[in-house]
N, C-alpha and C positions, 0 to 999 in steps of 0.2 A: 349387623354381623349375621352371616348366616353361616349353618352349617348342611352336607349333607353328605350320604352315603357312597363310599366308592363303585363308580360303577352303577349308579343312578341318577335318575331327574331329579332335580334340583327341589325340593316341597316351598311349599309359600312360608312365607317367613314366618307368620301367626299359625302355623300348624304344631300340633304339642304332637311330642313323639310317641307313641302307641307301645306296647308291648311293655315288658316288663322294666322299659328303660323309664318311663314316666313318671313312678315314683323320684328317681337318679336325680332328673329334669327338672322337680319341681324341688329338689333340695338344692340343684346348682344356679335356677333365679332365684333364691330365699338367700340364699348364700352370696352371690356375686349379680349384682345387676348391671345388664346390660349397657344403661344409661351412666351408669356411674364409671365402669370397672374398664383398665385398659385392654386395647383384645387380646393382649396376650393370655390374659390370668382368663378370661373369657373361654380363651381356645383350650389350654392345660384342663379347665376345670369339666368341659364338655369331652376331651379327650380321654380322660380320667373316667367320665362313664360312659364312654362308648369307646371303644378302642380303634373301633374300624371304620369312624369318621373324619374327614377331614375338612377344615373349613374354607370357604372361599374370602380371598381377600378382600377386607375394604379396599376404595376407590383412591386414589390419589387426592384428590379434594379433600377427601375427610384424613387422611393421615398428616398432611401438610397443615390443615387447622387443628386439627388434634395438637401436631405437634408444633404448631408455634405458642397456641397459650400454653400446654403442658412446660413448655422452656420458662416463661414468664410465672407462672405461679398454679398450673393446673386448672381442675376444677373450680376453685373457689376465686379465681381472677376472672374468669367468664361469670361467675354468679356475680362477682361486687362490681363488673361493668354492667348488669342490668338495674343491680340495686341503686348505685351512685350514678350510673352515667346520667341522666336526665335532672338529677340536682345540678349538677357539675357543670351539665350544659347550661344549663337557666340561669345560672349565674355569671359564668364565663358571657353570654349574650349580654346582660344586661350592662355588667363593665366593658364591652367590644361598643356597644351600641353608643351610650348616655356616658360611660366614665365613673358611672358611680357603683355605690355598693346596693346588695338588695333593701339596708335598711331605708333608702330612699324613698321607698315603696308608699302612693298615697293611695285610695280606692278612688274611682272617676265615675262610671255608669253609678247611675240611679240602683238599682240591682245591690248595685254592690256594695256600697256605701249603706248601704239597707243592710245586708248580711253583716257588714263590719261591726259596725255600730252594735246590732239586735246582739253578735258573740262578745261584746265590751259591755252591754249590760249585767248582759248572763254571768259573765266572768265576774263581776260587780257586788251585782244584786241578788243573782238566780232569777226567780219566778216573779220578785216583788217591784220587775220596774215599771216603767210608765207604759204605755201604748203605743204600737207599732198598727196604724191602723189605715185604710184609709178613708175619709169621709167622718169621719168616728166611729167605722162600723168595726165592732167587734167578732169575734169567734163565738159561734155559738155556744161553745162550753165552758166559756170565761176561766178554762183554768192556767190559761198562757196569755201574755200580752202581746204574743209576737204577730205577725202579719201574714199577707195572702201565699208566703210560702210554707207555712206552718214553722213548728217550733224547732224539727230536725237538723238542719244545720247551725243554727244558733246556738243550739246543745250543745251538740258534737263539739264544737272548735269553741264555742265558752266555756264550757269544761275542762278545756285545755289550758286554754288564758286564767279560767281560776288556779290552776295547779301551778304556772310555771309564767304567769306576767301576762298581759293583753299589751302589747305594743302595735302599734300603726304596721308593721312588714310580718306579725306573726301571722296572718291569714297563707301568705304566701309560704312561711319555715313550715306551717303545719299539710299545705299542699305538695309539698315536694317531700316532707318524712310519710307523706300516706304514698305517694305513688313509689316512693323508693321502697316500703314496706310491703307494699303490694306485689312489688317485682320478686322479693323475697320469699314471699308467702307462694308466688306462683314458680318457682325454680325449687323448690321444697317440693311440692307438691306433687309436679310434672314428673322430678327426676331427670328432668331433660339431660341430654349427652353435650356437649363440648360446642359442638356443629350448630345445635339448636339453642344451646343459651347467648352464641353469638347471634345466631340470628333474631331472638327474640330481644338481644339490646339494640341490633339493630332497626328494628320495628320500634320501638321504644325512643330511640333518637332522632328516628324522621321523621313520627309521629308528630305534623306540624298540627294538627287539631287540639293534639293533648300540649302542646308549647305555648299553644296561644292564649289557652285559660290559665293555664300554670301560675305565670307570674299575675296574678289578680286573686281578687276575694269572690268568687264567685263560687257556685258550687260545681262547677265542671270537673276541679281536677279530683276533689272525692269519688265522684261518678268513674273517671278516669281509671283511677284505683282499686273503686270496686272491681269494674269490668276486667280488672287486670288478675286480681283475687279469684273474681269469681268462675273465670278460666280457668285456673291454675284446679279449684275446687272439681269443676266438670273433669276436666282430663283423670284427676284422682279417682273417682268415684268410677268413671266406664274405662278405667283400666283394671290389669289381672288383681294388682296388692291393694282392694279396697280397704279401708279403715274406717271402723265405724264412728270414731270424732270428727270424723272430716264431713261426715252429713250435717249433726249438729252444728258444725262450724258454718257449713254453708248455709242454711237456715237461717241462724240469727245475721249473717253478712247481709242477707237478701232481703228480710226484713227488717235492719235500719235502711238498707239505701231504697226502698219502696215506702218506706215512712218519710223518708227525706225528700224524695221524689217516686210518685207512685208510676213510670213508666217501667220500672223493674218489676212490673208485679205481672209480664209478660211471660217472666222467666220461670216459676213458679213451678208451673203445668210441668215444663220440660227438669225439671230439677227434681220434681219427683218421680217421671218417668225415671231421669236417669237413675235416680240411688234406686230403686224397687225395678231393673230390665230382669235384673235373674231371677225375679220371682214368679209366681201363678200371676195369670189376666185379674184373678177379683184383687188380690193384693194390689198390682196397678192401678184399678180403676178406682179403691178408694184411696188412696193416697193422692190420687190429682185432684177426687175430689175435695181431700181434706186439705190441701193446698189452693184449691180456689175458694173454701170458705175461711181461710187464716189469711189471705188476700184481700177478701171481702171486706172482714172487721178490720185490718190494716187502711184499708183506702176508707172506711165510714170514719176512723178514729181520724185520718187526716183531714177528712171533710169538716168535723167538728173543733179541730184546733185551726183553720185555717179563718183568716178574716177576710171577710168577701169585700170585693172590688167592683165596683158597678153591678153588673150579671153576674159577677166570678168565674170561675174556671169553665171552659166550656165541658171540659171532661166531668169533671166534678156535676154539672146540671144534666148533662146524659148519664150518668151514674143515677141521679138522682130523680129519674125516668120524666123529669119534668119540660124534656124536649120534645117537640114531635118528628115523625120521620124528614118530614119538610126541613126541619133543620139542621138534620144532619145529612142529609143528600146536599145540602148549599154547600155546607162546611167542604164536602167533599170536594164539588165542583169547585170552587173556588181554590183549594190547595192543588188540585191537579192543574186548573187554569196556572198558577204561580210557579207549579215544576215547569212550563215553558215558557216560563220568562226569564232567560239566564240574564239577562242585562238590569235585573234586580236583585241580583245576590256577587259577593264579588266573588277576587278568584280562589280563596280558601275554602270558602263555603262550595262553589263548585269541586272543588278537588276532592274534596268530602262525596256531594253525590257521586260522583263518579267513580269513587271507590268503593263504595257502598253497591253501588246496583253491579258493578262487577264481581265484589264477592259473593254478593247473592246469588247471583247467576252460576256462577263455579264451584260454589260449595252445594248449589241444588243440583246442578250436572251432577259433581262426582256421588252425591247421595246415591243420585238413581242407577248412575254408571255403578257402583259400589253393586247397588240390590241389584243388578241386574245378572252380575258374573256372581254373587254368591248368593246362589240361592235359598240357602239355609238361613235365620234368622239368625241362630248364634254366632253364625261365623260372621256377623255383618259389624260395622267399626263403626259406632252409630255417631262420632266425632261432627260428619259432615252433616248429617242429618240435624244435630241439634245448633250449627251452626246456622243452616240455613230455615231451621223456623226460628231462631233468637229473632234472624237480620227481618226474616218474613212478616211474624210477628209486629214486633215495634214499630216498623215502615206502616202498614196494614191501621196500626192504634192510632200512630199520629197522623195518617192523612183523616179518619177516621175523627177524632176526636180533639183536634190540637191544630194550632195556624202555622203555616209555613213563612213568620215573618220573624223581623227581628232576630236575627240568627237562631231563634226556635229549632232547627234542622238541624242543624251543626251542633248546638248544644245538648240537644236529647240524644240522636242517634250514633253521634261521634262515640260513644261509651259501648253502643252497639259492635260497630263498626270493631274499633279494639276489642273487645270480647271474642268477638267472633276468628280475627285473625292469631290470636293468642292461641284459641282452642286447634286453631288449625295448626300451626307448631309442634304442638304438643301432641296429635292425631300419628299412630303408626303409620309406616310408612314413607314412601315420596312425594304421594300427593300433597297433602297436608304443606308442608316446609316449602313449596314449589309455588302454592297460594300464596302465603305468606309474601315469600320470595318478589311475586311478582308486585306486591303493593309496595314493598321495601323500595323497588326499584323506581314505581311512580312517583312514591313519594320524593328520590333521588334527583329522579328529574327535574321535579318540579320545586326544588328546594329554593332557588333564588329567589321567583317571583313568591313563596311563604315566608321565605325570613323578612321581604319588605312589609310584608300585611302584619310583622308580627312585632315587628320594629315601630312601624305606623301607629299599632295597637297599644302597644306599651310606654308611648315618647310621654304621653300625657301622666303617667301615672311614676312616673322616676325624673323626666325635666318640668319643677312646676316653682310657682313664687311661693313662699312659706308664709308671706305678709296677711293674704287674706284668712288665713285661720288663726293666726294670730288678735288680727282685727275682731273675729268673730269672738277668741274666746276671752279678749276684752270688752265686750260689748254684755257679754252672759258672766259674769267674772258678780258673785254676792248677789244675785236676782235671781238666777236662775241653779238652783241648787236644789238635789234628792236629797230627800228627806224618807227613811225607809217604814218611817211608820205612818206614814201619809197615805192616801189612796192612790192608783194607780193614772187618776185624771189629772190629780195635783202635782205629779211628775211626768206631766205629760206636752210638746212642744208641736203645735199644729202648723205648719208649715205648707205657703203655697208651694216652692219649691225644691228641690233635691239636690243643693250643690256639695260640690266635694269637699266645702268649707265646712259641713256639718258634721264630719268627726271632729272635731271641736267643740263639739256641744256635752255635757259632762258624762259620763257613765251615770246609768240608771235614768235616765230621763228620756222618753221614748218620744220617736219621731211619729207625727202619724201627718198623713199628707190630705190636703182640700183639693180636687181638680174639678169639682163643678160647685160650689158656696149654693147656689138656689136651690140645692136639693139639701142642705143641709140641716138636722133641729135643730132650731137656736133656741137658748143661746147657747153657744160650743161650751161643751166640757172642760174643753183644756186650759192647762193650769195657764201655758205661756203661747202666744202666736207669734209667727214670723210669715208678713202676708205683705206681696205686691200691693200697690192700687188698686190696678182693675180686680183681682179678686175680694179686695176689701167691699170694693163698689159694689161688689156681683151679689153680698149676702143680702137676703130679702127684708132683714129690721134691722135694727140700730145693735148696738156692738158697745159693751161698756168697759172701752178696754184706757190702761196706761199705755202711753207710748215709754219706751226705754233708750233705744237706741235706734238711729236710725244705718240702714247696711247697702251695699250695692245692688244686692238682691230681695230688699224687704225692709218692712222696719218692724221689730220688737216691739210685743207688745206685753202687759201684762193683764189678764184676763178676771176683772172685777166677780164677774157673775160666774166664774168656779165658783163648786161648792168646796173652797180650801179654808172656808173664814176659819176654824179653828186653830189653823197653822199660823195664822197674823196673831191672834188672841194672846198665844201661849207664846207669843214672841221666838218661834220656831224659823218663822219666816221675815225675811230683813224687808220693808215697806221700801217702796220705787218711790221716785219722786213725783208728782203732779205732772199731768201734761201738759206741753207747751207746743206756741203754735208752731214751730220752727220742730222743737223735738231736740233731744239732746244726739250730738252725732259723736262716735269714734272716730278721732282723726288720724290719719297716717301721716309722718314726715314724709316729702316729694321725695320722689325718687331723683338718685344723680347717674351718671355712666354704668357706672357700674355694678346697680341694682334690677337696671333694665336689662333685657333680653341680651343671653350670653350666646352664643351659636355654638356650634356641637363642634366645628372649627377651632373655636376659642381653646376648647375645652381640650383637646386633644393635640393641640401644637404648644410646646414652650412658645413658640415666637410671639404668635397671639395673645398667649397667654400672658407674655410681658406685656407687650403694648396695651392691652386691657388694663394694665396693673397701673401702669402708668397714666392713663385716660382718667382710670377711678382718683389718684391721688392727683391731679393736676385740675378736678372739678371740684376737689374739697373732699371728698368720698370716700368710706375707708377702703382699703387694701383691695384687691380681685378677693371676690368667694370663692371658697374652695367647694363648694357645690353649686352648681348652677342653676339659674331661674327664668324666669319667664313674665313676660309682663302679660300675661292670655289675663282675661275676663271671662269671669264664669255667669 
C-alpha cells in the first residue's frame, strides 16, 4: 500500500514522511500495521493525518487473494495453512501412498535407527544408559553415552518421549509439531500480509526437501524448523518494530541447533551484525566478535561430547588444527570433482542444487542491485544481503570442511536453502516474494518426479514384516535387561550390524557398533554382542563369550569377560545358559499366503483384497492383515 501527494511523484514505499507529519506516521504504523490491517482502515487512518493525500490502489492480485481467504476465515486461515499444511500433507501422503496410518512408522537407515533408539533411552534412563559408540571408543568427556553425533538431538526428542511416551512413530509427531511450530513462530514474527502468508505455505508445501525427511527419525526436519524459526527471527530484528526478546530468543534458537549440528554456527556473525545494524562500528565489531567466541566454546563443547568414529569428523579435526593444508585442498578438490558428477546423486538431491545456486545468485544480484540504487547505508534492506552470505557461507563450510556424499548436500544445506527463501518472503518490497515465487514454481514443476523419490523413500519404513522384531525381542526377552545401577558397559550391546530390527532391543541398553574387530582392545567391554562370522573371525584373540540365540543377522552372545561379575553375584542378572555347539535358535512359524508380500494393489482394491482373504483361509491361514508386510530381508 502506498500513499502520495496530490499533484506529486509518487516517494518509495520505505521513505518516512518528513515534516511535522512524522510524528502522525509513526503513531498510525504503532496503531494499524500494514501487514495486518485491511487498506481501508489503512487509508482512513493515513487520511486522518494527512488530508491532502490520496492513496494509490492495490493491484487486482492482491485484492482478489485478499479477498478470498478474508471470505474463508481472514488472517488466521492463511496462518493455520502454513502452521498445519505440511502436517496434513505428510499424512494425507503416507495414507495416499501405503494405506496406512503414520503410526506404522518404523526407522530404516542406520542414522536413524541410531537417533530413535539413543531418544528411547534418554526418555528411559537419561544420562545413565549404556553406550552409543563406535569401536568402544567413547567421548572424551564421558559425561554422555551418546555417539558420533553428540548428545543434541537425543535430548531434545528424549525429553519429549520422557514427558509424553517414546512410541516407534513419535520421532515423526515431534517432527511435524516443530515444523508446524516453526511456521508459527515465523508468521508472528514477520507479520506477514495475506499475499505472503499464502505464499510462504506455499513454499512450505512444495518444499519436497523438507517432505522427504519429514516422515523419518533423522534430524533434518529440526533443522528444517529451525531455518524456518530462524527467518521469521531475522525478518523481526532488520525490520522498523524491533523487540528486544526476539534477540534473546534468536540466540538460544541458534545455539541449540549449532550444539545439535554445528553448521549453524555460520549464522552467528550475521545474527549479530543483524540485531546491532543501528548501532556505532565498535558496537558491531564486538558483538561478532563475541558471537564467534560463544560459537567457538559451542563447537569445543560438541567436539568433547561427540564419540569419534575412525578419524571422526573431518570438520571437527580441522577445527582441531590437527590437518595440514594438504588436506584440506584434497577435501576440496574432491567435493568440487563430485558437484560434476550429476549421475551420482539422484533427482531430489539435484533439485536441491539447483535451487540453491540459483538463489544464491539472485539474492547476491539483488544485494548489489539494492546497494547500488541506494546509496545511503540506512536506506539499504539488508534482507538480501544476509540471505546471500547465510547461502555463501554454509556452501563455502561444506565444500570446505565436509564430503558431498551420502545425501551430506541435501541434508545440511536443504535447511539453508529454506532459510534463505523464508527470509526473502518476508524482505519489503517485490523483489523478495518474486524470489520466493520463482522456487515455488520449480518446485511445482518438478513435483511428480519428488513425490516418487519420496514415496520410494518412505515404502521401507511404513510397508515392512513386524515378524523380525518380534523374533529379535524374543531372542533378548530375560538376558538382556538394564539394570540402572550397573555401569554403562554392562548395558551395553556391541553389534556388527545396524538393522531396523534393533528397536527392539530394550530402552537403556546402548548400541555401539564394530566395523573393523582388529583394531579393537580386547577383550570388548560390552555387556552383550550381536556379531556375524566373519567379524567374530576378524578379532585378533579369543573371545569368552555365551552364545544365546542365534538371528539372521548375527548370533547373541553374552560377554564373559565384562566386568559386570557383581550383577551375576547379587543375583541382579538372570545366568544364559551354556554354549552349545548348534546354539539355541528363535524359531519363527512358516509363513502361509497371507503373511507373505501383500502389494500395494491388494491393499487398496476390495476385489484384491477379497481374493487375498480367501488365499489366506483356503492355505490354513488366519484372515488378510489389516496392515500390510513384506517378506524383504534385512
Amino acid at each position: 500500500m502506498h500513499y502520495e501527494p496530490a499533484g506529486t511523484p509518487h516517494p518509495r514505499a520505505s521513505r518516512v514522511p518528513d515534516g511535522g507529519h512524522q510524528r502522525c506516521h509513526r503513531k498510525v504504523l504503532q496503531r494499524v500495521s500494514f501487514s495486518r490491517a485491511p487498506a481501508t482502515r489503512i487509508c482512513a487512518a493515513v487520511t486522518n493525518c494527512e488530508p491532502g493525500l490520496h492513496v494509490r490502489r492495490p493491484r487486482t492480485r492482491v485484492v482478489v487473494a485478499y479477498g478470498v481467504v478474508k471470505a474463508v476465515g481472514g488472517r488466521s486461515a492463511a496462518v493455520l495453512l502454513c502452521v498445519a499444511g505440511v502436517p496434513l500433507l505428510v499424512v494425507t501422503l503416507v495414507h495416499v501412498f501405503f494405506g496406512v496410518p503414520l503410526s506404522a512408522y518404523r526407522p530404516v537407515i542406520n542414522d536413524e535407527v541410531a537417533y530413535w533408539h539413543q531418544a528411547l533411552t534418554f526418555a528411559r534412563a537419561g544420562f545413565h544408559g549404556g553406550y552409543y559408540t563406535l569401536g568402544e571408543v567413547t567421548n572424551p568427556s564421558g559425561l554422555t553415552p551418546f555417539g558420533p553425533h553428540g548428545p543434541g538431538f537425543a535430548v531434545l526428542y528424549g525429553t519429549a518421549g520422557a514427558l509424553f511416551g517414546w512410541y516407534r512413530h513419535t520421532a515423526v509427531i515431534l517432527n511435524l509439531l516443530a515444523i508446524g511450530s516453526a511456521a508459527w513462530i515465523w508468521a508472528s514474527l514477520t507479520r506477514a500480509s495475506i499475499v505472503r502468508l499464502l505464499l510462504g505455505a506455499a513454499m512450505l508445501l512444495t518444499f519436497w526437501h523438507m517432505l522427504f525427511w519429514a516422515s523419518s527419525g533423522m534430524q533434518e526436519s529440526l533443522h528444517h524448523a529451525g531455518a524456518i524459526a530462524i527467518a521469521g527471527c531475522f525478518a523481526a530484528v532488520l525490520g522498523a518494530d524491533r523487540r528486544w526478546w526476539i534477540i534473546g530468543f534468536g540466540w538460544v534458537v541458534l545455539a541449540v541447533l549449532a550444539f545439535v549440528r554445528p553448521s549453524w554456527l555460520v549464522l552467528f556473525p550475521l545474527w549479530a551484525i543483524a540485531t546491532t545494524r543501528s548501532s556505532s562500528r565498535r558496537v558491531v565489531a564486538a558483538t561478532v566478535v563475541a558471537s564467534i567466541a560463544i560459537g567457538t566454546v559451542i563447537l569445543f563443547a560438541y567436539s568433547r561430547m561427540t564419540a569419534p568414529y575412525e578419524e571422526g569428523f573431518f570438520f571437527l579435526r580441522a577445527g582441531s588444527l590437527s590437518l595440514g593444508l594438504q588436506a584440506l585442498v584434497e577435501n576440496v578438490t574432491g567435493n568440487v570433482q563430485r558437484l560434476g558428477m550429476p549421475d551420482q546423486f539422484n533427482r531430489l538431491e539435484l533439485l536441491h542444487r539447483y535451487q540453491y545456486g540459483a538463489l544464491l545468485l539472485a539474492t547476491t544480484t539483488a544485494a548489489v542491485a539494492t546497494m547500488w540504487r541506494r546509496r545511503q547505508a540506512q536506506d539499504l534492506s539488508p534482507h538480501f544481503a544476509i540471505a546471500a552470505s547465510a547461502l555463501a557461507l554454509a556452501l563455502a563450510a561444506m565444500i570446505l570442511l565436509y564430503q558431498f556424499t551420502n545425501f551430506a548436500e541435501h541434508r545440511v544445506l536443504s535447511a539453508f536453502l529454506l532459510f534463505g527463501t523464508m527470509l526473502c518472503i518476508a524482505a519489503p518490497g517485490r523483489i523478495g516474494p518474486a524470489l520466493a515465487t520463482g522456487i515455488v514454481l520449480v518446485s511445482v514443476v518438478s513435483a511428480r518426479p519428488s513425490l516418487i523419490e519420496i514415496e520410494d523413500s518412505w515404502r521401507d519404513r511404513f510397508v515392512w514384516d513386524r515378524r523380525p522384531v518380534s523374533e529379535l525381542e524374543g531372542a533378548l526377552e530375560a538376558t538382556v535387561v538394564y539394570h540402572p545401577d550397573a555401569s554403562r558397559w554392562c548395558n551395553t550391546l556391541l553389534t556388527s550390524q545396524y538393522p531396523p530390527q534393533l528397536i527392539g532391543v530394550p530402552a537403556g541398553i546402548g548400541l555401539s557398533v564394530v566395523r573393523k574387530p582388529e583394531r579393537m582392545t580386547l577383550p570388548p567391554k560390552s555387556r552383550y554382542l550381536l556379531l556375524d562370522e566373519d567379524v567374530r573371525a576378524a578379532f585378533t584373540g579369543p573371545l569368552n563369550l555365551d552364545m544365546v540365540a542365534t538371528l539372521p543377522y548375527g548370533t547373541l552372545y553374552v560377554n564373559r569377560d565384562a566386568d559386570c561379575g557383581a550383577l551375576a553375584e547379587n543375583g541382579m542378572m538372570l545366568q544364559t545358559k551354556p554354549s552349545r555347539a548348534d546354539g539355541p535358535r528363535v524359531s519363527v512359524p512358516e509363513r502361509t499366503l497371507c503373511e507373505a508380500v501383500v502389494s500395494f494393489g491388494a491393499r487398496k482394491h476390495s476385489l484384491a483384497r477379497a481374493s487375498a482373504d480367501n488365499s489366506c483361509r483356503a492355505s490354513g491361514g488366519p484372515p488378510f492383515l489389516v496392515e500390510p508386510v513384506t517378506s524383504r530381508d534385512f
